[in-house]
Backbone as JSON Lines, residues from 0, in Angstrom:
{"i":0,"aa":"X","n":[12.91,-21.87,12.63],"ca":[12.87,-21.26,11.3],"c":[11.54,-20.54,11.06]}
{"i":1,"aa":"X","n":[10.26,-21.35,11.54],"ca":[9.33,-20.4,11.17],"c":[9.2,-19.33,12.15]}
{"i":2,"aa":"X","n":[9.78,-18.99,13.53],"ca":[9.79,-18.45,14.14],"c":[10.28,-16.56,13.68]}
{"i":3,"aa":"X","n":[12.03,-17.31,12.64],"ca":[12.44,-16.3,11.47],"c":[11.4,-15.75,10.7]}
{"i":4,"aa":"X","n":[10.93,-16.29,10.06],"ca":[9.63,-16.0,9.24],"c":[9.09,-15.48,9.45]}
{"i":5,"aa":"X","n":[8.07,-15.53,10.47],"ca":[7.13,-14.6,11.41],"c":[7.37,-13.51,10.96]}
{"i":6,"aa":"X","n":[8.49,-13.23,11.62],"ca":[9.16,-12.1,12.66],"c":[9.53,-11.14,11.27]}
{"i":7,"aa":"X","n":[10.22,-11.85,10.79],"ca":[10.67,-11.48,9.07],"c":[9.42,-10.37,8.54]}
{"i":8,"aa":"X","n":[8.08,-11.72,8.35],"ca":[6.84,-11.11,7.45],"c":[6.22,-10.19,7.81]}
{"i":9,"aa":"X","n":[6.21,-10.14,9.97],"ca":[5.72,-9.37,10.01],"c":[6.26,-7.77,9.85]}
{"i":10,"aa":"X","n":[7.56,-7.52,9.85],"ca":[8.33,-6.44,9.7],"c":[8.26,-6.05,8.37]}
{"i":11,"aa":"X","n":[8.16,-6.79,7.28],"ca":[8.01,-6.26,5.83],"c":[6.4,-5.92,5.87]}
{"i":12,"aa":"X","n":[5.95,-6.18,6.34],"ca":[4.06,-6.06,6.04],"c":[4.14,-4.47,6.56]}
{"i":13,"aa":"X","n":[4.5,-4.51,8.2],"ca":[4.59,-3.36,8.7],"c":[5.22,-2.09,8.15]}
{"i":14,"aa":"X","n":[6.53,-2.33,8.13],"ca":[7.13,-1.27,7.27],"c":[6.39,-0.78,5.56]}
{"i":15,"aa":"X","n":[5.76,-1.51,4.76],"ca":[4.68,-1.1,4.1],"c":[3.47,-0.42,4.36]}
{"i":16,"aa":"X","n":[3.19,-0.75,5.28],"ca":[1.78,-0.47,5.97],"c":[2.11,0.76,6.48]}
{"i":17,"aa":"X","n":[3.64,1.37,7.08],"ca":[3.97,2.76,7.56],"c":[3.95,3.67,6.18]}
{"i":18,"aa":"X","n":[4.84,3.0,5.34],"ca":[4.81,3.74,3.99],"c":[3.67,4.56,3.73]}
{"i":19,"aa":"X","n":[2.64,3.68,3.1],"ca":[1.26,3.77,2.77],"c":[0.57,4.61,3.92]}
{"i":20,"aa":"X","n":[0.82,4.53,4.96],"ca":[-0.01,4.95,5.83],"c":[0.45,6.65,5.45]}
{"i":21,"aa":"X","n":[1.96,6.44,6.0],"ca":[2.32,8.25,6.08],"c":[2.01,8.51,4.74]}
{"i":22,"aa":"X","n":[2.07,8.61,3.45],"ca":[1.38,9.02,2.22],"c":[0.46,9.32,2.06]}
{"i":23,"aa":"X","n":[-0.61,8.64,2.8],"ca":[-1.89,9.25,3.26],"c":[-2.33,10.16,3.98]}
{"i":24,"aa":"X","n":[-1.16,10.07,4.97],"ca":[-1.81,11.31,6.23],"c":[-0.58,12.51,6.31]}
{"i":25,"aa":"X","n":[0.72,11.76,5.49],"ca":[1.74,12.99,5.68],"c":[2.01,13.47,4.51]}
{"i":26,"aa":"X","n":[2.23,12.89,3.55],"ca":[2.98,13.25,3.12],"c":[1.85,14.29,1.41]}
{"i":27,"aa":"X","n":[0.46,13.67,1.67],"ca":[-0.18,14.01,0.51],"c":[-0.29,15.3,1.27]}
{"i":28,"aa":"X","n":[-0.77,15.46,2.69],"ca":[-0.74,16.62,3.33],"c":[0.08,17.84,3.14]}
{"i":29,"aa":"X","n":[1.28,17.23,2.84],"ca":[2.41,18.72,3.05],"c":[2.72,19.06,1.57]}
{"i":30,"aa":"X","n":[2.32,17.91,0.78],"ca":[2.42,18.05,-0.48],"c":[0.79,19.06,-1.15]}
{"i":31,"aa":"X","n":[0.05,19.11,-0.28],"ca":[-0.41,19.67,-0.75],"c":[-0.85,21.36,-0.38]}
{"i":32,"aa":"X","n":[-0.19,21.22,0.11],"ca":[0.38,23.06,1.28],"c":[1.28,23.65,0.33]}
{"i":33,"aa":"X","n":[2.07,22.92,-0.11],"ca":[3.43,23.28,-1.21],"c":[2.43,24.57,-2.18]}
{"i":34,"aa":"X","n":[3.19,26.06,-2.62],"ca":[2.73,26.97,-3.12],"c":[2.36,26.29,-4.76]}
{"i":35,"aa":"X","n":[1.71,26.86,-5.81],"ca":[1.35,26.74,-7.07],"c":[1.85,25.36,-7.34]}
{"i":36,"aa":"X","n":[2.08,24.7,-8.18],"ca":[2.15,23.6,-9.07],"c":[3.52,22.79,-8.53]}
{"i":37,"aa":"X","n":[4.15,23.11,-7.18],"ca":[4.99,21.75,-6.86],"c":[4.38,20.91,-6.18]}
{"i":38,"aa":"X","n":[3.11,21.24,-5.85],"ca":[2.24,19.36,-5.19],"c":[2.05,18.85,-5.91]}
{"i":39,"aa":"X","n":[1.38,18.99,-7.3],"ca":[1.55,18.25,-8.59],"c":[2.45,17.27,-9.16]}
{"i":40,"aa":"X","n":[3.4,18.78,-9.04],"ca":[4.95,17.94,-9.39],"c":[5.31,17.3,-8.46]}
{"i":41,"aa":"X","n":[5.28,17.27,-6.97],"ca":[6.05,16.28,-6.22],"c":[4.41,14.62,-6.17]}
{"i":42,"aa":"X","n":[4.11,14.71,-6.55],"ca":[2.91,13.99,-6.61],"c":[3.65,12.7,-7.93]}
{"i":43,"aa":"X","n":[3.48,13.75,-8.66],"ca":[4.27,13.16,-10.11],"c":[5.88,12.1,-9.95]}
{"i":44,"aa":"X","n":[6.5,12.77,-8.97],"ca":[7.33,12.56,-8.53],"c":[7.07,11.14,-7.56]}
{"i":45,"aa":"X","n":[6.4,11.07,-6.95],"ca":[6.13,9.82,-5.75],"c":[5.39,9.26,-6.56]}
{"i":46,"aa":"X","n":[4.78,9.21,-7.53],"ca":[3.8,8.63,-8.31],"c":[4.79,7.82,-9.09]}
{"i":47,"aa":"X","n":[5.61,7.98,-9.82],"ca":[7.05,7.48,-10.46],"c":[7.84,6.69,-9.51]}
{"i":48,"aa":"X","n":[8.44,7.35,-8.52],"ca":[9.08,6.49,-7.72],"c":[8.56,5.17,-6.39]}
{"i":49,"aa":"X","n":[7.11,5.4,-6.16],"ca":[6.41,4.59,-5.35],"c":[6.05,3.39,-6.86]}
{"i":50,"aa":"X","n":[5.57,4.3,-7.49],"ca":[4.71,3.5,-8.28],"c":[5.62,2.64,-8.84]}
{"i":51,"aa":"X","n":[7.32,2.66,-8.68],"ca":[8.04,1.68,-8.99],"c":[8.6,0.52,-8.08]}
{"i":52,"aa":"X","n":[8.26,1.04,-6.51],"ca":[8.66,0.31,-5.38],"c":[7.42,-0.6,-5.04]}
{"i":53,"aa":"X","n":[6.26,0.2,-4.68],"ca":[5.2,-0.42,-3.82],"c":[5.3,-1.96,-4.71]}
{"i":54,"aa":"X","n":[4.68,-2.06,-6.05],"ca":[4.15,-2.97,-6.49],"c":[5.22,-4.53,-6.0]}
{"i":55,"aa":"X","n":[6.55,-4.26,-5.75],"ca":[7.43,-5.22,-5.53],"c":[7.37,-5.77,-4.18]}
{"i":56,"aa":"X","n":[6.67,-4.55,-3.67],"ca":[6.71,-4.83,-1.63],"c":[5.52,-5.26,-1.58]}
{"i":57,"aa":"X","n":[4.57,-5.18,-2.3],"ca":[3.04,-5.86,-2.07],"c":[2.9,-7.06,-2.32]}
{"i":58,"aa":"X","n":[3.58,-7.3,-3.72],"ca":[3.77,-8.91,-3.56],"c":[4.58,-9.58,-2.82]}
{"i":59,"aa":"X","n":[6.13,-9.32,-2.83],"ca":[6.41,-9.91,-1.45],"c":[6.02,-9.86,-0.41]}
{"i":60,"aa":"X","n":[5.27,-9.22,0.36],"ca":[4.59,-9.25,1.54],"c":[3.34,-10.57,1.38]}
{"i":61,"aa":"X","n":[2.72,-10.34,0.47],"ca":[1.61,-11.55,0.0],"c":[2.29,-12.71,-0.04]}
{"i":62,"aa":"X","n":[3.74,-13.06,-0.53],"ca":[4.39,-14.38,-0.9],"c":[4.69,-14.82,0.29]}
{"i":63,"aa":"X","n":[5.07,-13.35,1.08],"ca":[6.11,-14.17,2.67],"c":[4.46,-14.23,3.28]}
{"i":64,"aa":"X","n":[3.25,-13.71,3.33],"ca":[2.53,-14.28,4.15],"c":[2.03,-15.86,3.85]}
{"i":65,"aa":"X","n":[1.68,-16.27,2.32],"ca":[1.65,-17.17,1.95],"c":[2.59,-18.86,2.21]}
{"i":66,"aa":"X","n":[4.24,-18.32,2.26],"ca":[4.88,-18.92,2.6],"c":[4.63,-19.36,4.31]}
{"i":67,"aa":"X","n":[4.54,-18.18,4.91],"ca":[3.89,-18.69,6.6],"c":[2.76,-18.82,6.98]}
{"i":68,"aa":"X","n":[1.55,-19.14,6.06],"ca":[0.46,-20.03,6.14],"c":[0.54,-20.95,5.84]}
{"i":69,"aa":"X","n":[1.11,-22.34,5.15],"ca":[1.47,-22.99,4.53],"c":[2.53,-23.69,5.21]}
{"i":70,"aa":"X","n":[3.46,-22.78,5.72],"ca":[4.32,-23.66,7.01],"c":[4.32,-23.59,8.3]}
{"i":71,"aa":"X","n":[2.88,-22.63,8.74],"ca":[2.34,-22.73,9.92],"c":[1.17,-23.17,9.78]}
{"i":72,"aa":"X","n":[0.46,-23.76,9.39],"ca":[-0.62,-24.41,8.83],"c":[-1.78,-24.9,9.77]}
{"i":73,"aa":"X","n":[-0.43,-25.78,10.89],"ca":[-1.02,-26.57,11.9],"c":[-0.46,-26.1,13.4]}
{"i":74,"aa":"X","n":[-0.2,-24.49,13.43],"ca":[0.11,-24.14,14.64],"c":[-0.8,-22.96,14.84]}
{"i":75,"aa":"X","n":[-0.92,-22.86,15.67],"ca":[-1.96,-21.73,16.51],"c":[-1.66,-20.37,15.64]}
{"i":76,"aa":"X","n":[-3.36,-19.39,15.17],"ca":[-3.14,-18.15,14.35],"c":[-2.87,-18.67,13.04]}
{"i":77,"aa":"X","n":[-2.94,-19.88,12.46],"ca":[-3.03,-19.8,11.17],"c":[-4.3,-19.38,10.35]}
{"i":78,"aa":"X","n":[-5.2,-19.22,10.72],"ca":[-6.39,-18.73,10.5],"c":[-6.1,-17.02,10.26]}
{"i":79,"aa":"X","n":[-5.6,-16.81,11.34],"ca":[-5.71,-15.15,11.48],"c":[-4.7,-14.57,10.12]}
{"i":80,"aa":"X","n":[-3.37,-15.64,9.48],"ca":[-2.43,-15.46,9.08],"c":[-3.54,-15.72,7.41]}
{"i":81,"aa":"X","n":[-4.34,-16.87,7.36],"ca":[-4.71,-16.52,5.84],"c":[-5.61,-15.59,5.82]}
{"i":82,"aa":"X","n":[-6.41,-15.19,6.97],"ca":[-7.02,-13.79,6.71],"c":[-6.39,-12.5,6.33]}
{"i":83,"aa":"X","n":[-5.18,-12.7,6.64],"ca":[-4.76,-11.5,6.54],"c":[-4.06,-11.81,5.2]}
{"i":84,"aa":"X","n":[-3.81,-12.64,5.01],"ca":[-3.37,-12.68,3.39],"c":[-4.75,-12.51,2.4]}
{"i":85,"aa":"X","n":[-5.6,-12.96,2.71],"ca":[-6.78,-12.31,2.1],"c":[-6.5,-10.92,1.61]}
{"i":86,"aa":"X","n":[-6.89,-10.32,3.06],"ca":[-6.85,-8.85,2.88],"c":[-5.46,-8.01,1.79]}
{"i":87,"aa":"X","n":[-4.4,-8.8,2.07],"ca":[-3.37,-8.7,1.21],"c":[-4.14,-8.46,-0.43]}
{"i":88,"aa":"X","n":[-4.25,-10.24,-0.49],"ca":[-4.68,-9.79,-2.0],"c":[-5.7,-9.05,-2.16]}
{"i":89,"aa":"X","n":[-7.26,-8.53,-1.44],"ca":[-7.86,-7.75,-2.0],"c":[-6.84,-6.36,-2.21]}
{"i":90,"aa":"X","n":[-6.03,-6.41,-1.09],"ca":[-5.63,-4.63,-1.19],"c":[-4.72,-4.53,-2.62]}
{"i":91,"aa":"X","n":[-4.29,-6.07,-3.11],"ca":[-3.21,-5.92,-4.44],"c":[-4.39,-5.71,-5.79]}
{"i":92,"aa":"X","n":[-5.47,-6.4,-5.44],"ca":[-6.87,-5.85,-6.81],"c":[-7.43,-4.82,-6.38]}
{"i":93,"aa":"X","n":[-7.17,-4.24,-5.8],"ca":[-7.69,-2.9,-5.65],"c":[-6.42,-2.0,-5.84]}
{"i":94,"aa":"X","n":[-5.66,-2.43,-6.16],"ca":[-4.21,-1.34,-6.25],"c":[-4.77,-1.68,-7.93]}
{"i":95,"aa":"X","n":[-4.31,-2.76,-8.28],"ca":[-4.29,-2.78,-10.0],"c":[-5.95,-2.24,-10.63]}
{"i":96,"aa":"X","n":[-6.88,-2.55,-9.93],"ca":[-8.2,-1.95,-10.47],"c":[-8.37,-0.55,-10.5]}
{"i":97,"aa":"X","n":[-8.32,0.14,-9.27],"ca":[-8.76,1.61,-8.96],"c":[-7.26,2.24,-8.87]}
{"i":98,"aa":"X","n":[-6.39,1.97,-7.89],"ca":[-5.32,2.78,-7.62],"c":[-4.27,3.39,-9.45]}
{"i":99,"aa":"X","n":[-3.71,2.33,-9.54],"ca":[-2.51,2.44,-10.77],"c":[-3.23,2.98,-11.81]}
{"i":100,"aa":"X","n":[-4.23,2.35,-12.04],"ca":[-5.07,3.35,-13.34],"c":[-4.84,5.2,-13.53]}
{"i":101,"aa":"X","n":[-5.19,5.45,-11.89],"ca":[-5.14,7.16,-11.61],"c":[-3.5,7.13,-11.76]}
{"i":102,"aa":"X","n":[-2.83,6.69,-10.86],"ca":[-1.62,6.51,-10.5],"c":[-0.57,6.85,-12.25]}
{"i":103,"aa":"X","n":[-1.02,5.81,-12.92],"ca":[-0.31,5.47,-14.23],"c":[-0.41,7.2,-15.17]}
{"i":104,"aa":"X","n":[-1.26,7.39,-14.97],"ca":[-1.85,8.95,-15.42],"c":[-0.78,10.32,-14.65]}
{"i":105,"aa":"X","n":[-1.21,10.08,-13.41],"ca":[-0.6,10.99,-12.76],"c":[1.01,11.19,-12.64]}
{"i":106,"aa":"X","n":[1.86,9.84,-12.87],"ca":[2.75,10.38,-13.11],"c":[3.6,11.09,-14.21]}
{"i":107,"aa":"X","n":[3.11,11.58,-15.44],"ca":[3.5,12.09,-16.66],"c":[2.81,13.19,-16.44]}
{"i":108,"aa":"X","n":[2.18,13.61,-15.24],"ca":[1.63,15.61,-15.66],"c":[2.32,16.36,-15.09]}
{"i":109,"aa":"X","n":[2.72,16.88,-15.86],"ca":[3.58,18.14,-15.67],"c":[1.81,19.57,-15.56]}
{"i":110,"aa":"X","n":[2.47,20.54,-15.03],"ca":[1.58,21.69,-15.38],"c":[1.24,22.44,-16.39]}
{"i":111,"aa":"X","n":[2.29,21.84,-17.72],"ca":[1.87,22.07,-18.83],"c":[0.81,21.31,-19.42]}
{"i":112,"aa":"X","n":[0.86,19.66,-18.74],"ca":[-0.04,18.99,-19.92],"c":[-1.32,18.16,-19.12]}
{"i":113,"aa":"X","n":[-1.34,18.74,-17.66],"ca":[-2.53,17.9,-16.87],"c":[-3.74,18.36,-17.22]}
{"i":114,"aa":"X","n":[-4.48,17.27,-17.32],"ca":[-5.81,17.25,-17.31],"c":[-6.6,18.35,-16.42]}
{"i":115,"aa":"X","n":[-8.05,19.26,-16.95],"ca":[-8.83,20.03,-15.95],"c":[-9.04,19.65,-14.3]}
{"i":116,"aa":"X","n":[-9.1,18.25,-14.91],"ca":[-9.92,17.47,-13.73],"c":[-8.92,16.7,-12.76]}
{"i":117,"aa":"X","n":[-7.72,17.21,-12.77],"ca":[-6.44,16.32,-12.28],"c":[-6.67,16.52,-11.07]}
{"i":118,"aa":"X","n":[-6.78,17.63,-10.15],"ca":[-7.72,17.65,-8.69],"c":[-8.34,16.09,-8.42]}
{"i":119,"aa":"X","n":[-9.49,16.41,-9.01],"ca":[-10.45,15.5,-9.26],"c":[-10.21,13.93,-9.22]}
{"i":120,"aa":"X","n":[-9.45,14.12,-9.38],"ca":[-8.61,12.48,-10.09],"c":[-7.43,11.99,-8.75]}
{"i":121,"aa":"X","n":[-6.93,12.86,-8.53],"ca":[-6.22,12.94,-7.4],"c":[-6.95,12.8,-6.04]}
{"i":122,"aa":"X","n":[-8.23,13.4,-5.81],"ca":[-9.04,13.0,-4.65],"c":[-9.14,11.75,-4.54]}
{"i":123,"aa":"X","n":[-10.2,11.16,-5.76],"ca":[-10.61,10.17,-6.08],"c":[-9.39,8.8,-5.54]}
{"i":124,"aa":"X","n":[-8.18,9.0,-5.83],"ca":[-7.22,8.31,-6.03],"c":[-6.87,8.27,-4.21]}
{"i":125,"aa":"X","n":[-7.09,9.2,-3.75],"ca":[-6.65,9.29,-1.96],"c":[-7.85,8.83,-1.2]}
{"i":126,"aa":"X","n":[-9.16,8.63,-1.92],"ca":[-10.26,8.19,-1.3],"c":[-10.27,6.4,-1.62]}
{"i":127,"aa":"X","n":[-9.64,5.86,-2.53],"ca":[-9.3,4.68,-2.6],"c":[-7.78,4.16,-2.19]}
{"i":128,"aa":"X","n":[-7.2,5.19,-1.79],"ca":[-6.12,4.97,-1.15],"c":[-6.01,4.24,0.6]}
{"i":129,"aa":"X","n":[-7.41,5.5,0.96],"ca":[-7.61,5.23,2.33],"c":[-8.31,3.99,2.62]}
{"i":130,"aa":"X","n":[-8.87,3.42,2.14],"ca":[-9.7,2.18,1.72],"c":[-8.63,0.98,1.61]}
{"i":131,"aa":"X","n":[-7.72,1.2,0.97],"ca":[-6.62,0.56,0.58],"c":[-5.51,0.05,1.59]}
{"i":132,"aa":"X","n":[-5.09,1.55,2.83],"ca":[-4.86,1.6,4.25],"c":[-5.37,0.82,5.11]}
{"i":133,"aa":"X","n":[-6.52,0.96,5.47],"ca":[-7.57,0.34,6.51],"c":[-7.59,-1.05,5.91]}
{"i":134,"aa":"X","n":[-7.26,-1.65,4.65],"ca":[-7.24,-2.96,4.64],"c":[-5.9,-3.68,4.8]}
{"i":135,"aa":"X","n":[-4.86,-2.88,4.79],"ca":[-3.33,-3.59,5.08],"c":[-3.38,-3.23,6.14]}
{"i":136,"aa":"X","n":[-3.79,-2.35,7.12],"ca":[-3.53,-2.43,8.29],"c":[-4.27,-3.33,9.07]}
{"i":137,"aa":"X","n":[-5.27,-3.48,8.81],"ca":[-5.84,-4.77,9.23],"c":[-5.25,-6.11,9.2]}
{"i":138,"aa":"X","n":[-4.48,-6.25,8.17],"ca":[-3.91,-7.7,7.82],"c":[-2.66,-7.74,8.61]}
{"i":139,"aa":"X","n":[-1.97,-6.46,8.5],"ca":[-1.06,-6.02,9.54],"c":[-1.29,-6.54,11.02]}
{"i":140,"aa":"X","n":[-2.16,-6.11,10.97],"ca":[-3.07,-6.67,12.54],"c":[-3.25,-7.89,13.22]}
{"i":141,"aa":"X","n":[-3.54,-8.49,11.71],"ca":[-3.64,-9.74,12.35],"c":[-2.69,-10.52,12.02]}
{"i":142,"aa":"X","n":[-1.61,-10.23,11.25],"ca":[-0.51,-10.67,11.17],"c":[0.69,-10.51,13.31]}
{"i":143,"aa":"X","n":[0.27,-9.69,13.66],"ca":[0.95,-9.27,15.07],"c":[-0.3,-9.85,15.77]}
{"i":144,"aa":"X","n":[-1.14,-10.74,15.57],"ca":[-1.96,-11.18,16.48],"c":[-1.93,-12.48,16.5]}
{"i":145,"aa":"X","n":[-1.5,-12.7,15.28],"ca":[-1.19,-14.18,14.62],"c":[0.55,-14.76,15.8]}
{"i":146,"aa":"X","n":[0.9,-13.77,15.95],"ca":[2.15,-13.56,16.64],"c":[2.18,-14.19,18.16]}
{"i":147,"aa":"X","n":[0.76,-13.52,18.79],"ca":[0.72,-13.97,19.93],"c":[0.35,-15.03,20.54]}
């Protein structure tokens, strides 16, 4: 059973960790090639619809790692398994501190009613994004190391 688990947590961690990752490197990319004011709008758009998914996959990923520290406790890589739940929860206070704040904003601008500085705000928001990356992938990491 905890063997299920594992295997389980580590596939939900991962498949998040792809999410997040390509958003960072693909998808803000092509979104932002898009001519006049549809990177905005498709921004607005993933900003609404992520911003309604991620938060559900971050905590379950934190619960199922929690659940397999706790019932791997006393088998080899449990160490590596609450580190990486660590990293979990910093990356979930750093989503609710820095990320959703921009996030919560950005999805209601249209090109009629965004802010000067919405650029601005939007960098800001991909420079704590990447920060945000490099720490689930890490936990990611040692979640598949925890494995071996």
């Amino acid at each position: 059973m905890l063997d299920a688990l594992e295997a389980f947590t580590v596939v939900v961690v991962g498949l998040m960790v792809g999410v997040e990752f390509s958003v960072a490197f693909v998808i803000n990319r092509i979104l932002d090639a898009l001519p006049e004011d549809s990177g905005q709008l498709g921004r607005s758009h993933g900003g609404r619809m992520l911003g309604a998914v991620m938060p559900v996959w971050y905590i379950a990923s934190l619960a199922l790692v929690a659940v397999w520290a706790v019932a791997g406790w006393r088998h080899p890589g449990a160490g590596l398994v609450v580190t990486a739940g660590g990293l979990l929860v910093l990356s979930v206070v750093m989503s609710v501190l820095l990320l959703v704040p921009i996030n919560d904003r950005g999805r209601t601008w249209t090109p009629e009613n965004r802010p000067a500085d919405w650029k601005e705000q939007m960098n800001r928001w991909e420079r704590y994004h990447y920060v945000r990356v490099a720490v689930i992938v890490a936990a990611f990491a040692l979640l598949a190391a925890a494995l071996a």
